[in-house]
Biopython code that builds the backbone (N, CA, C, O; Angstrom):
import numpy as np
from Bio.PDB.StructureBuilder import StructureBuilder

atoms = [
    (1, "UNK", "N", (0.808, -1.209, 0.000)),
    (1, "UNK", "CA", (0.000, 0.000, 0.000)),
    (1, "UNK", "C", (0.852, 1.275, 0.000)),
    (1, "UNK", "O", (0.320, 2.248, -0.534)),
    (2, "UNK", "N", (2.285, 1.467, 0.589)),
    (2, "UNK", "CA", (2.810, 2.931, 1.089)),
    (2, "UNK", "C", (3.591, 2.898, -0.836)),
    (2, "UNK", "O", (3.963, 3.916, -1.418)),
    (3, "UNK", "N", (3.643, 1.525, -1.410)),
    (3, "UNK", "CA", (4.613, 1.765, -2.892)),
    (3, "UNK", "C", (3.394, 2.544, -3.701)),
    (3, "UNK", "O", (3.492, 3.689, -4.143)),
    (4, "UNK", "N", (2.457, 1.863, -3.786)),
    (4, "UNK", "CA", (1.071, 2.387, -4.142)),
    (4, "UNK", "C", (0.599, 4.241, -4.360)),
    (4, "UNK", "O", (0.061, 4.896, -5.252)),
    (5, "UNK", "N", (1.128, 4.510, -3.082)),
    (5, "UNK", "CA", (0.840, 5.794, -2.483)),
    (5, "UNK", "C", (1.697, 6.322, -3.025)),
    (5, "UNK", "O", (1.237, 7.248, -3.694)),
    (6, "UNK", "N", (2.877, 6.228, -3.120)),
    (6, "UNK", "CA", (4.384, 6.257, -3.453)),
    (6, "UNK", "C", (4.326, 6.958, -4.749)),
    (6, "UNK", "O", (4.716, 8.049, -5.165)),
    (7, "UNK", "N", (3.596, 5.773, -5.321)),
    (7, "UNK", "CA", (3.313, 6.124, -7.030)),
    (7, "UNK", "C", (2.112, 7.132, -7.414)),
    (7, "UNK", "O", (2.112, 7.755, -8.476)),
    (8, "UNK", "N", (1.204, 7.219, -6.557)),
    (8, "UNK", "CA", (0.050, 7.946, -6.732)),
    (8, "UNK", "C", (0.837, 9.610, -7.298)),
    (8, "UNK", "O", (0.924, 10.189, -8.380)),
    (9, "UNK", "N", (1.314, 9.913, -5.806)),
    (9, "UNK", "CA", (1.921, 11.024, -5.447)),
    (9, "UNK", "C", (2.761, 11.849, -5.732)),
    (9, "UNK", "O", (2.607, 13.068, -5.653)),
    (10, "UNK", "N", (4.389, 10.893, -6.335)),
    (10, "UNK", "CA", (4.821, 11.184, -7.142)),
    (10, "UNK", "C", (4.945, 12.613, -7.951)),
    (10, "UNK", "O", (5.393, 13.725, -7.670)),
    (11, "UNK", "N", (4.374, 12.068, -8.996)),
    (11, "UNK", "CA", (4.255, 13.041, -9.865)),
    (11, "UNK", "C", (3.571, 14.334, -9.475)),
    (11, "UNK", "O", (4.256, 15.334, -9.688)),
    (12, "UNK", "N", (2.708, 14.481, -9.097)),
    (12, "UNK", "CA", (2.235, 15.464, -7.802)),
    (12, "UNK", "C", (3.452, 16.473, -7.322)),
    (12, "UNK", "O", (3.735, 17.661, -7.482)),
    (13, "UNK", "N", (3.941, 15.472, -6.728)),
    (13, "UNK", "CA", (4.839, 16.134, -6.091)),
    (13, "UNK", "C", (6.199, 16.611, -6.554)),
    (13, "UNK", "O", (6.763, 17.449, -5.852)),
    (14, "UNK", "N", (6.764, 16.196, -7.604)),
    (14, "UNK", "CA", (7.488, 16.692, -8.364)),
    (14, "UNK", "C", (7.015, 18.107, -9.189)),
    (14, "UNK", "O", (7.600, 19.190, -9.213)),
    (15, "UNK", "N", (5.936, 17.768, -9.757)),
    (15, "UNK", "CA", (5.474, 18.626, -10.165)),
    (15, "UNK", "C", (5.246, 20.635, -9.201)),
    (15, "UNK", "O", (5.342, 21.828, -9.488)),
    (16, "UNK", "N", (4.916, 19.725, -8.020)),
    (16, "UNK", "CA", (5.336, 20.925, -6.934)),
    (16, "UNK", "C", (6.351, 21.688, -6.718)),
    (16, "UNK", "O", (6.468, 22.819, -6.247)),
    (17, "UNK", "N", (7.196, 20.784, -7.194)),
    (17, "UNK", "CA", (8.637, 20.919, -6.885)),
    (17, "UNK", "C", (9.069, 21.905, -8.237)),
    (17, "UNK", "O", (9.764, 22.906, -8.408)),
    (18, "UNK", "N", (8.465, 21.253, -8.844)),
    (18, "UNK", "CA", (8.702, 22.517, -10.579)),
    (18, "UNK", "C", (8.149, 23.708, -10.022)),
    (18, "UNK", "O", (8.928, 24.643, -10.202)),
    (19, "UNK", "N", (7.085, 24.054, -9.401)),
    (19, "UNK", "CA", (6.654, 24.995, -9.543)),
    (19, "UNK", "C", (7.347, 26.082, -8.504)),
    (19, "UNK", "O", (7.723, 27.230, -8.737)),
    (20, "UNK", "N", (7.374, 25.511, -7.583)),
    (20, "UNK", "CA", (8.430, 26.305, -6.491)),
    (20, "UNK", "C", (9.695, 26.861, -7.111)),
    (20, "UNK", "O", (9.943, 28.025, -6.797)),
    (21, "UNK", "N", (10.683, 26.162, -8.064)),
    (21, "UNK", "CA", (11.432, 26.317, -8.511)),
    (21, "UNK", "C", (11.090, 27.418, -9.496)),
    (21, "UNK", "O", (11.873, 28.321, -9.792)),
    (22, "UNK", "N", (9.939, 27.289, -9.952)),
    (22, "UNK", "CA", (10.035, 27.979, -11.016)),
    (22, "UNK", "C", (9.495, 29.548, -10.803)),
    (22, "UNK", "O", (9.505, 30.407, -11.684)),
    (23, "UNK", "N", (8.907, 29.768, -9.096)),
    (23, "UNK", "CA", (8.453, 30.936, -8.684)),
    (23, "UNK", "C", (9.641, 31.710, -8.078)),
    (23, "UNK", "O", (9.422, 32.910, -7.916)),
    (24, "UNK", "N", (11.178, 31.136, -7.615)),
    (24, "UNK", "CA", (12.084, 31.391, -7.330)),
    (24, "UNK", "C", (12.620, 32.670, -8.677)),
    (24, "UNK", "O", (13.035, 33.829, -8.699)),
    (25, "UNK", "N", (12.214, 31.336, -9.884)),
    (25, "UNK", "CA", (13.073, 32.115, -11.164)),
    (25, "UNK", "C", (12.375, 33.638, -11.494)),
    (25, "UNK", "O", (12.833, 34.570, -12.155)),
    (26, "UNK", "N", (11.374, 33.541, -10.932)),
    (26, "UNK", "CA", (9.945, 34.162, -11.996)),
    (26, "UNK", "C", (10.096, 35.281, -11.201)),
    (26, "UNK", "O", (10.067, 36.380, -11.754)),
    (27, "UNK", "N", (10.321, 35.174, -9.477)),
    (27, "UNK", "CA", (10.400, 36.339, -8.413)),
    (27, "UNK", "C", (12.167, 36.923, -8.835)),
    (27, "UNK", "O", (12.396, 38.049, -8.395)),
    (28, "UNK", "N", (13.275, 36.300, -9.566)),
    (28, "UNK", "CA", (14.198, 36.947, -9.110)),
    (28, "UNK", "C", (14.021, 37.655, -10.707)),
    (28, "UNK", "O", (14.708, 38.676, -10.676)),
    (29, "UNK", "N", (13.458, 37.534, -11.904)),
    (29, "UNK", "CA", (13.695, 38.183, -12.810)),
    (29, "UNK", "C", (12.703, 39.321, -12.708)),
    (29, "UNK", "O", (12.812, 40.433, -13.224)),
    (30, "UNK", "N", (11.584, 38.797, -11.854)),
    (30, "UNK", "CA", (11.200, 40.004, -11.364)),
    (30, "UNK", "C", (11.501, 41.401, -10.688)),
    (30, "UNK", "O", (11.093, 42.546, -10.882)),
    (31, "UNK", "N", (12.366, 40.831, -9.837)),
    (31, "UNK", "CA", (13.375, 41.557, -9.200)),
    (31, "UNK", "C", (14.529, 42.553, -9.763)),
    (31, "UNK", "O", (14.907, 43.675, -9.426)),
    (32, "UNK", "N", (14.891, 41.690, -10.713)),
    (32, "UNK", "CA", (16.164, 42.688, -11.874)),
    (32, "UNK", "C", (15.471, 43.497, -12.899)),
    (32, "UNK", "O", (15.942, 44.407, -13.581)),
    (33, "UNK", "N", (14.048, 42.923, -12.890)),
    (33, "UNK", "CA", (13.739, 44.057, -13.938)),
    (33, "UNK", "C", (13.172, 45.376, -13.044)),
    (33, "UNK", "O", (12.827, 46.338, -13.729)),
    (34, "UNK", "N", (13.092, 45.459, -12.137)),
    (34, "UNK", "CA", (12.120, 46.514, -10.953)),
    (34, "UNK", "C", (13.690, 47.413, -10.538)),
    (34, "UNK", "O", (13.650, 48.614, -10.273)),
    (35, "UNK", "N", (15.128, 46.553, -10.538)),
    (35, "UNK", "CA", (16.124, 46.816, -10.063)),
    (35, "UNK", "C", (16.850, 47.687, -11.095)),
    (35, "UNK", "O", (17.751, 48.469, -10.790)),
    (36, "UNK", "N", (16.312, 47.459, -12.551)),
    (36, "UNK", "CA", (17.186, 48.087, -13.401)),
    (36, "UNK", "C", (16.035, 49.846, -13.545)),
    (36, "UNK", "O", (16.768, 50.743, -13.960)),
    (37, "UNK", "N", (15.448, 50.050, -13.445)),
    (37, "UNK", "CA", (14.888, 51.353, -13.302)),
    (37, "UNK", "C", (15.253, 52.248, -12.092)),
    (37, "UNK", "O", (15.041, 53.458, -12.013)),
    (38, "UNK", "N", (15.883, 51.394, -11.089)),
    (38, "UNK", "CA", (15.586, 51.926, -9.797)),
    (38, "UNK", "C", (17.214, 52.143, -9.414)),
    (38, "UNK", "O", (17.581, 52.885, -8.503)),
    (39, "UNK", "N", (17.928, 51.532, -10.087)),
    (39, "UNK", "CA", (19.482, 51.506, -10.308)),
    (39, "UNK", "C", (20.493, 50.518, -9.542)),
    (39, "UNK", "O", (21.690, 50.312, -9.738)),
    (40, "UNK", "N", (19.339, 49.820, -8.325)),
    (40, "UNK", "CA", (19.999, 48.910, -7.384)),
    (40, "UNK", "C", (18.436, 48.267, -7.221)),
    (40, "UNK", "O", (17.332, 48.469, -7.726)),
    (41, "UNK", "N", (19.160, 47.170, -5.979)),
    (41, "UNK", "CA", (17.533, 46.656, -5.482)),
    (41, "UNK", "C", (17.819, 47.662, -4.104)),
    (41, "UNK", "O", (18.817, 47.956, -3.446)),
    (42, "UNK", "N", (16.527, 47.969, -4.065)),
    (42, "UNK", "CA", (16.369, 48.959, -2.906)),
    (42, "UNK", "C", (15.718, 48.293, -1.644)),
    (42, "UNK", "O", (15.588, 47.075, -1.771)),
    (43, "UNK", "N", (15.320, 48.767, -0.562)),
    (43, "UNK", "CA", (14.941, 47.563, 0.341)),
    (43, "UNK", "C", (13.200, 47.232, 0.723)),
    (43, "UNK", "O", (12.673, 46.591, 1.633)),
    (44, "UNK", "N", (12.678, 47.957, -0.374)),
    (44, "UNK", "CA", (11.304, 48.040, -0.521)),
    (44, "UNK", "C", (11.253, 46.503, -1.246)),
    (44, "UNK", "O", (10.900, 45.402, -0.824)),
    (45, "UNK", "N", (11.890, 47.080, -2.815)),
    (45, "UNK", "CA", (11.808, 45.732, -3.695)),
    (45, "UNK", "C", (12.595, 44.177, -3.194)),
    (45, "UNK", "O", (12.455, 43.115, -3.802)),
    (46, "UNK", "N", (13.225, 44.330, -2.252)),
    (46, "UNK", "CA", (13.683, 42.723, -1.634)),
    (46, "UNK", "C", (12.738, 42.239, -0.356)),
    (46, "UNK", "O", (12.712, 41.083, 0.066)),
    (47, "UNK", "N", (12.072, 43.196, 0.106)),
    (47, "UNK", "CA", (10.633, 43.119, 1.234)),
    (47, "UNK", "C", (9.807, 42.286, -0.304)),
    (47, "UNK", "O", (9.342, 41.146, -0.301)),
    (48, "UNK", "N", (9.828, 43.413, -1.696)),
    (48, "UNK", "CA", (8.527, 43.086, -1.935)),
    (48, "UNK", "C", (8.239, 41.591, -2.577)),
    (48, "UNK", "O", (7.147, 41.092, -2.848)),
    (49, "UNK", "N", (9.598, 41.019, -2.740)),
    (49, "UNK", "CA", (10.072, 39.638, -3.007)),
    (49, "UNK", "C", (9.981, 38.884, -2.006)),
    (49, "UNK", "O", (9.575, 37.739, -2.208)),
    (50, "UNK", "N", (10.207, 39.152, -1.120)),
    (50, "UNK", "CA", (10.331, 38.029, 0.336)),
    (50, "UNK", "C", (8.764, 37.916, 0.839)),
    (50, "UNK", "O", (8.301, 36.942, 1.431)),
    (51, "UNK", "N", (8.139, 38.954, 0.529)),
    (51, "UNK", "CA", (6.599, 38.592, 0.403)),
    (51, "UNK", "C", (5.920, 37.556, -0.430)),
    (51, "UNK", "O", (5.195, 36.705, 0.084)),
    (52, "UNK", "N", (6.145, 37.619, -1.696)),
    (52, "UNK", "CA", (5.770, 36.921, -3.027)),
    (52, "UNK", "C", (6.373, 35.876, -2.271)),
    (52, "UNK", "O", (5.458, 35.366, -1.625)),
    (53, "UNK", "N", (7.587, 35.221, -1.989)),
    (53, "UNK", "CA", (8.003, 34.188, -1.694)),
    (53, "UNK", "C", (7.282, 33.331, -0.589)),
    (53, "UNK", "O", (7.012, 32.130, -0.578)),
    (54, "UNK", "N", (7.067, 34.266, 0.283)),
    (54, "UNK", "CA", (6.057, 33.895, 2.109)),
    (54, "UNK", "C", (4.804, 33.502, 1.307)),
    (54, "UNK", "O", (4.231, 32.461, 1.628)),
    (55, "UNK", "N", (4.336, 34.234, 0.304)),
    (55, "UNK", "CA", (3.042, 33.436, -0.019)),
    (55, "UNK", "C", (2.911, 32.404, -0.728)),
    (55, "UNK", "O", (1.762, 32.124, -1.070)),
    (56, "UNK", "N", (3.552, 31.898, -0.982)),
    (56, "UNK", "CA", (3.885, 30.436, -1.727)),
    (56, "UNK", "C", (3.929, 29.513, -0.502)),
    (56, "UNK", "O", (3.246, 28.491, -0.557)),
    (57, "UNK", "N", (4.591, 29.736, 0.500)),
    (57, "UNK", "CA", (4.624, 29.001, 1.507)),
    (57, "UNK", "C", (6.135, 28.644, 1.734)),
    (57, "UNK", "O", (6.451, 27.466, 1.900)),
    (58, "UNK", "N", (7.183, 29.763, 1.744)),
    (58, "UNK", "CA", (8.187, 29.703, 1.991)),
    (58, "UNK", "C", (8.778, 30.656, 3.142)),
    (58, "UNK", "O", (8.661, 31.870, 2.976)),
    (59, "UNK", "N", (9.353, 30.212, 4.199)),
    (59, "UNK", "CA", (9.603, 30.948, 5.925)),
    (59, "UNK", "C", (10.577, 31.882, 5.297)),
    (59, "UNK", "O", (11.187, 31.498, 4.299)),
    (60, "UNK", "N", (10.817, 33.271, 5.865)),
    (60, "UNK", "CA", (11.333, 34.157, 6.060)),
    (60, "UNK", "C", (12.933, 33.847, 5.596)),
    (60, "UNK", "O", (13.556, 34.173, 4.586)),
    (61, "UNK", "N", (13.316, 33.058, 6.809)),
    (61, "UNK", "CA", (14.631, 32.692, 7.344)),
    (61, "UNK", "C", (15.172, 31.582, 6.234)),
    (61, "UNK", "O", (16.311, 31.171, 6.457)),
    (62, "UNK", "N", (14.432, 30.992, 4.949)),
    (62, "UNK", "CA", (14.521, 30.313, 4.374)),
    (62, "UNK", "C", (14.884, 30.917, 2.940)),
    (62, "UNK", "O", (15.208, 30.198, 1.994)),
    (63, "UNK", "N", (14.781, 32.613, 2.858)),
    (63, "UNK", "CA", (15.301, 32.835, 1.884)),
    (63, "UNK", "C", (16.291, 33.934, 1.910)),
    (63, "UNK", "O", (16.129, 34.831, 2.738)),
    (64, "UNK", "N", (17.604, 33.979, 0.851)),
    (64, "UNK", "CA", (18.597, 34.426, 1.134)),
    (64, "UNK", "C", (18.659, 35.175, -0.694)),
    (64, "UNK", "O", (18.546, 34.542, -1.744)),
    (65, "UNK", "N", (18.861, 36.583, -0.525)),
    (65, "UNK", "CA", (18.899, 37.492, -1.682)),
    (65, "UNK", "C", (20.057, 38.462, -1.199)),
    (65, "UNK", "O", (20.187, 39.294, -0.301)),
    (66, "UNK", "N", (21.050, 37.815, -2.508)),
    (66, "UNK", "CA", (22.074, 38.443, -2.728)),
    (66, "UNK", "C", (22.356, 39.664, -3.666)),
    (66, "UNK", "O", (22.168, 39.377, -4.848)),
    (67, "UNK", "N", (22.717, 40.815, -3.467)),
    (67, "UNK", "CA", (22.815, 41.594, -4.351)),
    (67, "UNK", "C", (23.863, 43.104, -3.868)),
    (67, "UNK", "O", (23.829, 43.539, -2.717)),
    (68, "UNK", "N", (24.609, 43.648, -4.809)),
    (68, "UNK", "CA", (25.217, 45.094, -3.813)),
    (68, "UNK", "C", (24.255, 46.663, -4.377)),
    (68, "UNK", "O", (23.554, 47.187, -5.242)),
    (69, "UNK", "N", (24.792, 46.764, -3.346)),
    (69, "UNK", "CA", (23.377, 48.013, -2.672)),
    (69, "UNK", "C", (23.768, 48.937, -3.353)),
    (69, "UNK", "O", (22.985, 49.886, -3.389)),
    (70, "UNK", "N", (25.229, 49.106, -4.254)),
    (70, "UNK", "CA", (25.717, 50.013, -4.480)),
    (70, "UNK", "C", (24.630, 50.476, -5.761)),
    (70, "UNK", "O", (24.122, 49.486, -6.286)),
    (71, "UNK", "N", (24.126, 51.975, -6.434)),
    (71, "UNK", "CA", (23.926, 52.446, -7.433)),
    (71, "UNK", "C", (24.437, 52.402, -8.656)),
    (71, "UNK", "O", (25.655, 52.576, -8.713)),
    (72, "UNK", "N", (23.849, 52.216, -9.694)),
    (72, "UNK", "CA", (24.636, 51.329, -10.695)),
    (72, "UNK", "C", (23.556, 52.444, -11.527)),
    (72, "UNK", "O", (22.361, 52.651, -11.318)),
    (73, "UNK", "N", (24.576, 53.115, -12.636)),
    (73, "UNK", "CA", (24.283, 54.228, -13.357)),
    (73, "UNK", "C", (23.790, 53.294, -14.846)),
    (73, "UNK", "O", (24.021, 52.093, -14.989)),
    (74, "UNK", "N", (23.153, 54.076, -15.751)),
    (74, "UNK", "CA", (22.505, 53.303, -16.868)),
    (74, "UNK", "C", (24.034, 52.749, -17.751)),
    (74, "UNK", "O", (25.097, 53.360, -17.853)),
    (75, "UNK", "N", (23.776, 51.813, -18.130)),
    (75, "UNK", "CA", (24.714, 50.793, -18.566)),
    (75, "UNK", "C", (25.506, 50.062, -18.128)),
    (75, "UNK", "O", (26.397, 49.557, -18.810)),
    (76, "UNK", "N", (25.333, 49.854, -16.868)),
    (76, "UNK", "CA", (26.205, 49.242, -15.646)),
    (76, "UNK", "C", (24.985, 47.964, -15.166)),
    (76, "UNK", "O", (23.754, 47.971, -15.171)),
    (77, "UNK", "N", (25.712, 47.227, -14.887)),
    (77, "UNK", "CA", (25.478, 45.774, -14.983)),
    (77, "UNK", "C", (25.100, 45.470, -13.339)),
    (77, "UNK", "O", (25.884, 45.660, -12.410)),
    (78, "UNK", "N", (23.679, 44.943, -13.213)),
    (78, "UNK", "CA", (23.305, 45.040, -11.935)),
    (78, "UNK", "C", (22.944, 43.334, -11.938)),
    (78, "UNK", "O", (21.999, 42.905, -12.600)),
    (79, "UNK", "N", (23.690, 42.572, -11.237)),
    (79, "UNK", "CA", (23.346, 41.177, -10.468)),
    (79, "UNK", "C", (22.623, 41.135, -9.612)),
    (79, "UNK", "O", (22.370, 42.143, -8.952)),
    (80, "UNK", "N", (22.092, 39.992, -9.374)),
    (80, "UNK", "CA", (21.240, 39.754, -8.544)),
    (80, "UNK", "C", (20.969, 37.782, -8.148)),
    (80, "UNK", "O", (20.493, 37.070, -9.033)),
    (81, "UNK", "N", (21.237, 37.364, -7.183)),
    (81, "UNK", "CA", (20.379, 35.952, -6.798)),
    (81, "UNK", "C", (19.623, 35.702, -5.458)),
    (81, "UNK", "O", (20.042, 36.038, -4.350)),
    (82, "UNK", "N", (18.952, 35.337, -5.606)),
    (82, "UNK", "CA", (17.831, 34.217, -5.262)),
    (82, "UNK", "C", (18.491, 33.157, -4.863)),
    (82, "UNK", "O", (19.218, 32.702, -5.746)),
    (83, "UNK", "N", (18.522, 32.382, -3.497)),
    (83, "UNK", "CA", (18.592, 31.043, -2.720)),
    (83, "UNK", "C", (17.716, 31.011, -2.092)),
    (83, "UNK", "O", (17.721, 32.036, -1.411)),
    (84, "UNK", "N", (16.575, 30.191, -1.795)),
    (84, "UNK", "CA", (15.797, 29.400, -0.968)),
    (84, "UNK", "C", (15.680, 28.268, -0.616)),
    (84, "UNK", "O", (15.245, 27.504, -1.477)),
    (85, "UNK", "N", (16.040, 27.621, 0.895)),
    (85, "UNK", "CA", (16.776, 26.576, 1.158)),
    (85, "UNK", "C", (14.947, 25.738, 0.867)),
    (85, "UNK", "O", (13.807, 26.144, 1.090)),
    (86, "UNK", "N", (15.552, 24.354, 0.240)),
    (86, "UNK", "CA", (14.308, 23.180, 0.246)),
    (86, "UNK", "C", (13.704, 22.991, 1.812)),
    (86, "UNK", "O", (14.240, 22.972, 2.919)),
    (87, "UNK", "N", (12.557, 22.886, 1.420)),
    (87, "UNK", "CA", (11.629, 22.128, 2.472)),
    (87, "UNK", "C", (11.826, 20.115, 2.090)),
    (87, "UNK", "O", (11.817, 19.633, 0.957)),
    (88, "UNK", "N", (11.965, 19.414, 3.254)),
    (88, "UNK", "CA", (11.865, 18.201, 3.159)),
    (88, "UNK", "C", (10.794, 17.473, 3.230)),
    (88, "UNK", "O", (10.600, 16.383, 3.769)),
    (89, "UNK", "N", (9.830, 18.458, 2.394)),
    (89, "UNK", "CA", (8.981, 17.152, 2.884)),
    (89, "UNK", "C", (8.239, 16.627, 1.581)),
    (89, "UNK", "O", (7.200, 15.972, 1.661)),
    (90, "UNK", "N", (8.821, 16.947, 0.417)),
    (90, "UNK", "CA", (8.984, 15.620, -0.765)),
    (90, "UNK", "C", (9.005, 14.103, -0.162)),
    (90, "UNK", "O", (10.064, 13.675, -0.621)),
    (91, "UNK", "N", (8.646, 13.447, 0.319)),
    (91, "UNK", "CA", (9.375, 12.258, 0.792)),
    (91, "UNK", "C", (9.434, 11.187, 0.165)),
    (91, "UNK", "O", (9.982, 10.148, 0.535)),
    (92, "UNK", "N", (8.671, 11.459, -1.163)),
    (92, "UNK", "CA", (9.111, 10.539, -2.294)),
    (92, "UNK", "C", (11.231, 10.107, -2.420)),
    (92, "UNK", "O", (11.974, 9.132, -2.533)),
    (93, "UNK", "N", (11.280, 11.136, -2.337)),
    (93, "UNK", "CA", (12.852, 11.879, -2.819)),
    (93, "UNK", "C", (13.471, 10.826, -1.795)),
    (93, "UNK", "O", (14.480, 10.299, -2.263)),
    (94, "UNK", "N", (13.223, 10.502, -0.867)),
    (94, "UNK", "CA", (14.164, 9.705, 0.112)),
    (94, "UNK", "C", (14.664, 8.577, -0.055)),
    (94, "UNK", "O", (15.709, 8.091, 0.376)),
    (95, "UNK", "N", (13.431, 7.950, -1.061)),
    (95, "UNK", "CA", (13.619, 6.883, -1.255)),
    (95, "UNK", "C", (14.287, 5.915, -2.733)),
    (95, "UNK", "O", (14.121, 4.798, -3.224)),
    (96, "UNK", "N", (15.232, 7.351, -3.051)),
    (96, "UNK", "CA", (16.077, 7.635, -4.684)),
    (96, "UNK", "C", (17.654, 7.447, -3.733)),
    (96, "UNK", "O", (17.806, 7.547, -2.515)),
    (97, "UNK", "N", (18.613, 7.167, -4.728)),
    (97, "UNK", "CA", (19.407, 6.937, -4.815)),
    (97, "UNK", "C", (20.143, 8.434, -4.821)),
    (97, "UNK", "O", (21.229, 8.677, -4.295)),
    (98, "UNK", "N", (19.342, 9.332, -5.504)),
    (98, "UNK", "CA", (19.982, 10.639, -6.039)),
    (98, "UNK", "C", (19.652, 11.353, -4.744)),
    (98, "UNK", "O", (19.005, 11.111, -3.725)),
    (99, "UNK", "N", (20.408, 12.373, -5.253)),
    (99, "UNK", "CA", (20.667, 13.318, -3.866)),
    (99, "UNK", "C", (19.935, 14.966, -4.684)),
    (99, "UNK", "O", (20.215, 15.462, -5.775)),
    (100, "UNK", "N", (19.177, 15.331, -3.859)),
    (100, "UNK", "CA", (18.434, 16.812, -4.179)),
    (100, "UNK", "C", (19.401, 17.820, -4.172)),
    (100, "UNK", "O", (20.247, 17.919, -3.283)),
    (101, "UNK", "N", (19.337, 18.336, -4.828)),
    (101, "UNK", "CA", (19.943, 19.604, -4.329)),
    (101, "UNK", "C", (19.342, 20.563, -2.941)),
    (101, "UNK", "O", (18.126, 20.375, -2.907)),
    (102, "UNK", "N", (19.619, 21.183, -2.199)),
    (102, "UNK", "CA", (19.330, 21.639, -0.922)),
    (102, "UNK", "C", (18.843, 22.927, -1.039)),
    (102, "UNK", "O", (18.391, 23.528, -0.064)),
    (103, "UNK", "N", (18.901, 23.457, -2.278)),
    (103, "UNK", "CA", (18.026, 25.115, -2.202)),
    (103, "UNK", "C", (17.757, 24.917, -3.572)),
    (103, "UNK", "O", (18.222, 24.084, -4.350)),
    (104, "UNK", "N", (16.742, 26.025, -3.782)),
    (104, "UNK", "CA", (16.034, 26.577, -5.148)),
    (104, "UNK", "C", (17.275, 28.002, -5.550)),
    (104, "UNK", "O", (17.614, 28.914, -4.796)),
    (105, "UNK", "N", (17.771, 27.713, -7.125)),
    (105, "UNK", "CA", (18.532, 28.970, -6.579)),
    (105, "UNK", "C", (18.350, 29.343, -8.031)),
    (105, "UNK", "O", (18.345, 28.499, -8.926)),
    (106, "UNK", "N", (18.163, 30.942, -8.277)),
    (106, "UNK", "CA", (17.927, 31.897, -9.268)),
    (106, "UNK", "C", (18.688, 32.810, -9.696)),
    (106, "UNK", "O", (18.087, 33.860, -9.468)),
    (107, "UNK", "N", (19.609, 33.022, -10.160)),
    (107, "UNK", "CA", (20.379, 34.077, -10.764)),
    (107, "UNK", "C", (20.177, 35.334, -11.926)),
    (107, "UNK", "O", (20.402, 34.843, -13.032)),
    (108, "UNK", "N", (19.882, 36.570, -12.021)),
    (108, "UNK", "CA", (19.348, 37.733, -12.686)),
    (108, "UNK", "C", (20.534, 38.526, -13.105)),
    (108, "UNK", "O", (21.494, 38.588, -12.338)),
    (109, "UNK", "N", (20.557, 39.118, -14.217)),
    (109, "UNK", "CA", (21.690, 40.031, -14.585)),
    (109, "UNK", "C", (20.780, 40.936, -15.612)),
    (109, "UNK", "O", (20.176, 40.512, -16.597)),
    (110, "UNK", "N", (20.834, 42.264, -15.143)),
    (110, "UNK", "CA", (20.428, 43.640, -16.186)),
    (110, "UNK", "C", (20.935, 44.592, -16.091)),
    (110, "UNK", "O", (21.334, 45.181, -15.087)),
    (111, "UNK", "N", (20.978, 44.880, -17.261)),
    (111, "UNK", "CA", (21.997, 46.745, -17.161)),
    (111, "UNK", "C", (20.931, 47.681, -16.972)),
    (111, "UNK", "O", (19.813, 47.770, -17.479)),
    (112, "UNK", "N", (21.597, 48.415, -16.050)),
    (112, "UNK", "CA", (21.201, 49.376, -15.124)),
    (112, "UNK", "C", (20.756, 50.346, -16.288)),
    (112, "UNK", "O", (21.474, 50.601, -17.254)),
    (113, "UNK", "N", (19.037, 51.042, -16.016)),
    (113, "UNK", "CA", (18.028, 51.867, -16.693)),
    (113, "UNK", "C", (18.275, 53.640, -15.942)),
    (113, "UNK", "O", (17.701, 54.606, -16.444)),
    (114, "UNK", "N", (19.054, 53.754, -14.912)),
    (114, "UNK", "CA", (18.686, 54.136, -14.134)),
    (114, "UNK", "C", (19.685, 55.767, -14.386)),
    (114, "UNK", "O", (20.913, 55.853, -14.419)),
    (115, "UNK", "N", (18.633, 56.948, -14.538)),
    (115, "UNK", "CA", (19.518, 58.216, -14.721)),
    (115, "UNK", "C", (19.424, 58.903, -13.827)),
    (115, "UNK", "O", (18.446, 58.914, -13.080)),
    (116, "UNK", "N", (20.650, 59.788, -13.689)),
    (116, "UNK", "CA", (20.715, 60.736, -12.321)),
    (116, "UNK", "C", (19.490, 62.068, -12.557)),
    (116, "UNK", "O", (19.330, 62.921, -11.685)),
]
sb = StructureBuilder()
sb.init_structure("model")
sb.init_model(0)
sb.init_chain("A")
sb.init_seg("    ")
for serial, (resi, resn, name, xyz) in enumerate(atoms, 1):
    if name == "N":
        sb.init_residue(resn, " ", resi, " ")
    sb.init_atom(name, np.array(xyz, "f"), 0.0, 1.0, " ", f" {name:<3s}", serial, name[0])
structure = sb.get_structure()
């Protein structure tokens, strides 16, 4: 019965797993494009990400946004990533040979929109 369940679920749950991943990508290009008008990420727009993220159902302390604060004039190249450590409770995954990776992670790059 639990192989059964096993199999039901699965895909389900992978599929979850796409989507989380894929709200990581979707919030950090969000992020570089809000960042390239504004000339940096400012600390409104990394609140307004860590929100989007909390409502998915991801803890505070679980996500980590890297970026420098410094002002970045138009044509200057503004980075940006996204880490959000996995939740364990896939528990399909345990029972693989393969090993998960341990965070969702997103990387953004845009040249800076931004005039004095």
């Amino acid at each position: 019965m639990p192989i059964l369940l096993i199999m039901i679920l699965q895909p389900m749950l992978s599929y979850l797993d796409y989507l989380l991943d894929l709200t990581v990508k979707a919030n950090t290009n969000y992020l570089v494009q809000k960042a390239a008008v504004e000339g940096r990420v400012t600390p409104h727009l990394r609140q307004e990400v860590i929100d989007n993220l909390k409502a998915v159902g991801f803890s505070e302390n679980q996500i980590w946004i890297e970026y420098d604060p410094v002002v970045r004039h138009r044509g200057e190249r503004i980075d940006v990533s996204i880490t959000v450590f996995r939740n364990r409770m896939l528990f399909p995954y345990l029972f693989t040979s393969k090993t998960l990776p341990n965070s969702y992670y997103a990387k953004g790059s845009i040249l800076s929109e931004y005039l004095d």
